[in-house]
C-alpha positions as CSV (number, residue, x, y, z in Angstrom):
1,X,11.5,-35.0,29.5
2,X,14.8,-34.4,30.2
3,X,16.9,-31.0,29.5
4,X,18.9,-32.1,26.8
5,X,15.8,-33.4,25.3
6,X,14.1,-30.1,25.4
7,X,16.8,-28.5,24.1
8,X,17.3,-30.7,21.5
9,X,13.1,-29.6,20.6
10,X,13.8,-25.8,21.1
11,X,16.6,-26.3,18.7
12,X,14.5,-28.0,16.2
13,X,11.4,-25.6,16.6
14,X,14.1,-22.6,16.0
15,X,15.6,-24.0,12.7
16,X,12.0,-24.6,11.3
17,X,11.0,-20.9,12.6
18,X,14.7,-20.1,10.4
19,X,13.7,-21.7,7.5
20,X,10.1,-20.3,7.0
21,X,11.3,-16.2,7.9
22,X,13.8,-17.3,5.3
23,X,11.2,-18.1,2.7
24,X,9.0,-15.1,3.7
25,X,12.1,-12.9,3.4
26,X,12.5,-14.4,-0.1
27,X,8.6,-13.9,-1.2
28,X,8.8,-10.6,0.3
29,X,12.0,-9.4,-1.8
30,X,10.0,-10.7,-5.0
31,X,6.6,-8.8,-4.2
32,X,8.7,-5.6,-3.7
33,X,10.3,-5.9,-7.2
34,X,6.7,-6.8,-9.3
35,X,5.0,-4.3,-7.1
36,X,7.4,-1.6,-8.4
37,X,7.7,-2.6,-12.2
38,X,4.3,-2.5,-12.1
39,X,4.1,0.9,-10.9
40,X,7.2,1.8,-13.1
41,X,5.1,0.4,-16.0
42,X,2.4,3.4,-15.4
43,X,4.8,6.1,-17.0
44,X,3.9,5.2,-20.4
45,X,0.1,4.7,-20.0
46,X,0.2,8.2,-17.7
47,X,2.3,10.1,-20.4
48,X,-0.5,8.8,-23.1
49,X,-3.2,10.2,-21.1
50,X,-1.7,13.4,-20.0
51,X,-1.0,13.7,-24.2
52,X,-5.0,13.1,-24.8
53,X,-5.4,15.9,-22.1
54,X,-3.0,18.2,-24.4
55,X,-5.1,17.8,-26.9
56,X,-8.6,18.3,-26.0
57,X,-7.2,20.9,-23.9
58,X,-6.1,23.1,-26.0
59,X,-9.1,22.6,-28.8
60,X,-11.5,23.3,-26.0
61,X,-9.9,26.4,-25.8
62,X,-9.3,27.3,-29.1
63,X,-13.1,26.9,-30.2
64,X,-14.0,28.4,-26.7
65,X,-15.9,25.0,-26.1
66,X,-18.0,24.5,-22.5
67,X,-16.6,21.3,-20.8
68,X,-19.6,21.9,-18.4
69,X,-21.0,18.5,-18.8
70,X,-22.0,15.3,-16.5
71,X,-22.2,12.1,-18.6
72,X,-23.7,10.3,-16.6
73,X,-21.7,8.0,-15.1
74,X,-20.8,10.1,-11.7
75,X,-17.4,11.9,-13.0
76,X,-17.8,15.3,-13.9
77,X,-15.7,16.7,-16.0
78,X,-13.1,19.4,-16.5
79,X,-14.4,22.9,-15.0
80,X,-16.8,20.4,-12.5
81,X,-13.5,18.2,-11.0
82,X,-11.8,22.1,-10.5
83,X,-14.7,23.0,-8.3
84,X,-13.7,24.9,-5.3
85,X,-17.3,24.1,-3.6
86,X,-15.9,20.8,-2.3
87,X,-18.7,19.9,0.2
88,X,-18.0,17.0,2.0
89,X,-14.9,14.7,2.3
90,X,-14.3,11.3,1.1
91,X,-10.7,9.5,2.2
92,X,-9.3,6.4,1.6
93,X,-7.1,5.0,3.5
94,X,-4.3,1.7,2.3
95,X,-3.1,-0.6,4.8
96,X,-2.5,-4.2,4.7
97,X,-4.7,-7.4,5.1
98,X,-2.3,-9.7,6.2
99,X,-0.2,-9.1,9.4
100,X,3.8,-9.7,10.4
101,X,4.6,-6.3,8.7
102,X,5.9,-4.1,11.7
103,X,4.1,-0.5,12.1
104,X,3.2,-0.4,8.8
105,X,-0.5,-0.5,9.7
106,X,-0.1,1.8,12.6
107,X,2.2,4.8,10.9
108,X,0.0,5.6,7.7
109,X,-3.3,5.2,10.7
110,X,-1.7,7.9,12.3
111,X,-0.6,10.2,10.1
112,X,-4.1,10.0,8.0
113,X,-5.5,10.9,11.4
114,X,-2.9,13.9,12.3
115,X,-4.3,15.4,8.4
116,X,-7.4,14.6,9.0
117,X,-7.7,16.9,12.3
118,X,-5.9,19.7,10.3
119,X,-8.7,20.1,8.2
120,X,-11.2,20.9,11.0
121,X,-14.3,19.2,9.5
122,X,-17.6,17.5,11.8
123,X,-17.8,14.1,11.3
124,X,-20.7,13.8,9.5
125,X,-19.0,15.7,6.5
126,X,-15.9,12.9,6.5
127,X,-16.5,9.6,4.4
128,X,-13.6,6.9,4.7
129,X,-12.8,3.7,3.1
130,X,-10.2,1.6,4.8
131,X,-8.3,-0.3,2.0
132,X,-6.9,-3.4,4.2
133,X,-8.8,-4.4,7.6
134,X,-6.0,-4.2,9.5
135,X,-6.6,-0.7,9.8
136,X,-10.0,-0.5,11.5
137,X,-9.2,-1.0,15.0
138,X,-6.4,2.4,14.9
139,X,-9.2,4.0,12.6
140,X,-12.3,3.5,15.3
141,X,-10.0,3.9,18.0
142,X,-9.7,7.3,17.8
143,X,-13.2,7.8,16.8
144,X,-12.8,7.7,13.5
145,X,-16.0,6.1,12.0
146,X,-15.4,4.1,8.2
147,X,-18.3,3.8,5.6
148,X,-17.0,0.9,4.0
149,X,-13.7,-1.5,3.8
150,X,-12.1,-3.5,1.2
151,X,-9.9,-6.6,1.3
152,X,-6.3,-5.4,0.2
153,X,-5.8,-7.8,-3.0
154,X,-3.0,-10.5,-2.2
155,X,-1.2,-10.5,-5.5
156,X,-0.6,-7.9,-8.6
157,X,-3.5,-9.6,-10.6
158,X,-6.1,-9.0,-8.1
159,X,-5.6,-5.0,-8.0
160,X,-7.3,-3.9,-11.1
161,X,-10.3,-5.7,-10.2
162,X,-9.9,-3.5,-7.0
163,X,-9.2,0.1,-8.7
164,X,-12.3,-0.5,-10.9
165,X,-14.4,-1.4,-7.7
166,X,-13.5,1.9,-6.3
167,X,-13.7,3.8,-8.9
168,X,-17.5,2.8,-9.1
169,X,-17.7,3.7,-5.3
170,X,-15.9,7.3,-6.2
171,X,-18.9,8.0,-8.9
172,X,-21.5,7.0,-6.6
173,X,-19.5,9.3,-3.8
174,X,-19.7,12.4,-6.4
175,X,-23.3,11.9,-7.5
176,X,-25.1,11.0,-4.5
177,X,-23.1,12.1,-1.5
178,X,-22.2,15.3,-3.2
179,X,-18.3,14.8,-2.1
180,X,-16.2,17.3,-3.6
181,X,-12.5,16.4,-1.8
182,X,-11.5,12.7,-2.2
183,X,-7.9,12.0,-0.3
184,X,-5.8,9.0,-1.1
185,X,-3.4,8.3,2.3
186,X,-0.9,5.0,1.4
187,X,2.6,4.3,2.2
188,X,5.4,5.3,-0.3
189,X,8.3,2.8,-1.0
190,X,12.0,4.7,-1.1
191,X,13.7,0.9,-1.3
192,X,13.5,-2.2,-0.6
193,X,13.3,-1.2,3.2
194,X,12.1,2.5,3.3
195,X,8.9,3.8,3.4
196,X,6.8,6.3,4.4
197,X,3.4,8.0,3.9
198,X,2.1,9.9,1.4
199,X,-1.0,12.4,1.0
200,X,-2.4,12.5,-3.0
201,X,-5.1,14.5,-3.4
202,X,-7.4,12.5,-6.0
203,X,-10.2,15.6,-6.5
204,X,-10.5,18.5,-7.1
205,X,-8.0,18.3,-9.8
206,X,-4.8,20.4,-9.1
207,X,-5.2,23.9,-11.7
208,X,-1.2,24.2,-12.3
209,X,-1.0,20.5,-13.1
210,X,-4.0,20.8,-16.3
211,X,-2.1,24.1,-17.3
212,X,1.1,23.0,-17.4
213,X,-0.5,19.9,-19.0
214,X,-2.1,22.2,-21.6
215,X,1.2,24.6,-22.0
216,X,3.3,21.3,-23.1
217,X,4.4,22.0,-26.6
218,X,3.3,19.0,-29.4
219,X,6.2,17.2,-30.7
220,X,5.2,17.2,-34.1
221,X,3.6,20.1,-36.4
222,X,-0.1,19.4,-36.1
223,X,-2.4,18.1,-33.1
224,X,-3.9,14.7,-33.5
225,X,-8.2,15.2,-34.2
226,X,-10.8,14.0,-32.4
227,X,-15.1,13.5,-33.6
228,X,-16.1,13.3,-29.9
229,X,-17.7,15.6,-27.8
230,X,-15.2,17.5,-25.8
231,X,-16.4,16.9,-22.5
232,X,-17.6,13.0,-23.3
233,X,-14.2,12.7,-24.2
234,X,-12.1,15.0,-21.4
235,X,-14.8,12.4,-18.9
236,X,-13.1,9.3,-20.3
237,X,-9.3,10.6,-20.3
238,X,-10.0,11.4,-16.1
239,X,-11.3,8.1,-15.5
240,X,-8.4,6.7,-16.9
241,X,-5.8,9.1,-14.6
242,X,-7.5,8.4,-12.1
243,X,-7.4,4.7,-12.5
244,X,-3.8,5.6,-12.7
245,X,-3.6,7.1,-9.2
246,X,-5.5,4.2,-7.8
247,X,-3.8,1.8,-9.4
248,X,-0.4,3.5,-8.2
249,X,-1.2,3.5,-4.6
250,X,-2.4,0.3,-4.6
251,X,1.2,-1.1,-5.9
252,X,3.1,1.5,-3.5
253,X,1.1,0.3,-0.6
254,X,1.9,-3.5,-1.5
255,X,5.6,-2.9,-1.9
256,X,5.6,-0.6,1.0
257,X,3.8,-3.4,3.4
258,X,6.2,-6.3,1.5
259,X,9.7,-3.6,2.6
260,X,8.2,-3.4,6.2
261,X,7.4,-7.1,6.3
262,X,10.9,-8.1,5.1
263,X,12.5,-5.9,7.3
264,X,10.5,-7.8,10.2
265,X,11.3,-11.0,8.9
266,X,15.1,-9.6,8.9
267,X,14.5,-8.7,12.7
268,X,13.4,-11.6,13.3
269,X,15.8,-13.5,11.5
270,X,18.5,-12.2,13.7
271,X,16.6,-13.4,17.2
272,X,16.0,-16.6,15.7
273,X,20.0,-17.3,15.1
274,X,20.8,-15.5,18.5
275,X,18.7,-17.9,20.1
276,X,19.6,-20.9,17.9
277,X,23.3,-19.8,19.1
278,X,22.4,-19.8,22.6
279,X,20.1,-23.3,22.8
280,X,23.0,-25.2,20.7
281,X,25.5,-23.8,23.2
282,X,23.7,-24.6,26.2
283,X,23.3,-28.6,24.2
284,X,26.7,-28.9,23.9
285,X,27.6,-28.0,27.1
286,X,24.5,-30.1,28.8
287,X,25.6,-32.7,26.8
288,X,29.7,-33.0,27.7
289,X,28.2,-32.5,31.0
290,X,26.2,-35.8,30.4
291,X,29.3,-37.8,28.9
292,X,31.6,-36.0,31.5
293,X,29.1,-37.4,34.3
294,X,28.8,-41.0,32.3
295,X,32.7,-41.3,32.0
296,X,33.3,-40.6,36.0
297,X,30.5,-43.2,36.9
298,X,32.2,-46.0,34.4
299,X,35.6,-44.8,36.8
300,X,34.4,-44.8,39.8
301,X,32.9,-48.3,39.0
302,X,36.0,-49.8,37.8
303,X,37.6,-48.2,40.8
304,X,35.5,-50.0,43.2
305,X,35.7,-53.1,41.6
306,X,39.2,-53.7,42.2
């Protein structure tokens, strides 16, 4: 094969390699935006829930009422999530599945690890879930051992599916691991290009957050009623904030991962047209050399013919 014929295959290999960072670029851009209205779209459903919260709140306290209660499906309730007897530790961990998304993988791996070692606790009293498998090799390689993974869902449809999987895991955690502490660790969006990671604390419940919760004043003369136990129904209203969380961090995470993969594609992008620049030049250039070369040897040949 000759030069100009491998150049002309680079140059065709390069504007194929353009065209498909182009279209991830374009996919990215798109995940970001539904990732974040559907995070945006959790204000309402989280201001309901805190409202509910009001409410039983403050008639707990008003008939003195004991929210001391388990019902039975592994989330205890209010005095029980405040617990400062935390036991042992369960984290969980967001990264991605799919790959071509920089350091995304590698900077919320290290700094779950760097909080991890600040709390000082033996192994055998840590329980992690990696959300995304590309995070098990940084995880094990610094010793870190991980109960269980799950496959970071693909689209928006596939994470509720997801939360209510964990949340299952969470109650089994509480009842039969007796895990007081559960940490979420995922990557925060800032824009379409800026992220970084983020430490929530999913249990014990934060004590100034329920109070300030409970000091809200109603908008409207009377509090709403309610026929249900107190605690059955202060049990449902944390399920439902903590699906919340969940489902928050899973949507951060994915527009996170889409930010870093589109500005790797962008990256990437630019070497592809700095190289495209520098094959076509070095085509042209072969080539004029070919025709230069063809046009002296017609010359010459006319020159020694007469």
């Amino acid at each position: 094969m000759s030069s100009i014929e491998l150049l002309q295959r680079q140059i065709h290999t390069a504007q194929d390699l353009q065209a498909v960072v182009k279209m991830m670029k374009v996919l990215a851009a798109l995940n970001i935006h539904q990732y974040q209205q559907a995070v945006a779209s959790l204000a309402e459903y989280n201001r309901t829930i805190e409202m509910g919260l009001h409410v039983v709140l403050k008639a707990a306290h008003t008939h003195d009422a004991s929210l001391q209660h388990d019902n039975g499906d592994g989330f205890k309730t209010y005095s029980q999530s405040l617990s400062t007897d935390l036991g042992r530790c369960g984290v969980i961990i967001f990264g991605s599945e799919q790959g071509m998304c920089g350091q995304f993988n590698e900077q919320i791996s290290h700094y779950a690890i760097a909080e991890l070692e600040k709390l000082k606790l033996p192994p055998e009293h840590l329980a992690i879930f990696a959300v995304g498998s590309r995070l098990i090799s940084h995880l094990e390689t610094a010793g870190y051992g991980i109960e269980q993974t799950f496959a970071m869902p693909g689209s928006l449809a596939g994470i509720t599916s997801m939360v209510q999987e964990i949340l299952m895991h969470i109650a089994t955690w509480r009842d039969s691991e007796q895990i007081g502490q559960i940490l979420l660790f995922y990557n925060h969006l800032h824009s379409n290009t800026l992220w970084e990671p983020y430490k929530l604390q999913l249990l014990p419940l934060d004590s100034e957050w329920l109070q300030h919760i409970e000091s809200q004043e109603w908008r409207s003369r009377t509090l709403p009623t309610f026929t249900m136990p107190n605690d059955v129904l202060v049990a449902s209203l944390l399920r439902q904030y903590f699906f919340i969380l969940l489902y928050r961090a899973f949507g951060e995470s994915l527009a996170g991962e889409n930010a870093s993969r589109l500005a790797s594609m962008q990256v990437a992008e630019k070497n592809i047209a700095e190289r495209l620049t520098e094959f076509t030049g070095q085509f042209q250039q072969k080539r004029q050399t070919a025709i230069t070369d063809e046009l002296l040897e017609i010359i010459s040949a006319f020159e020694l013919s007469h």
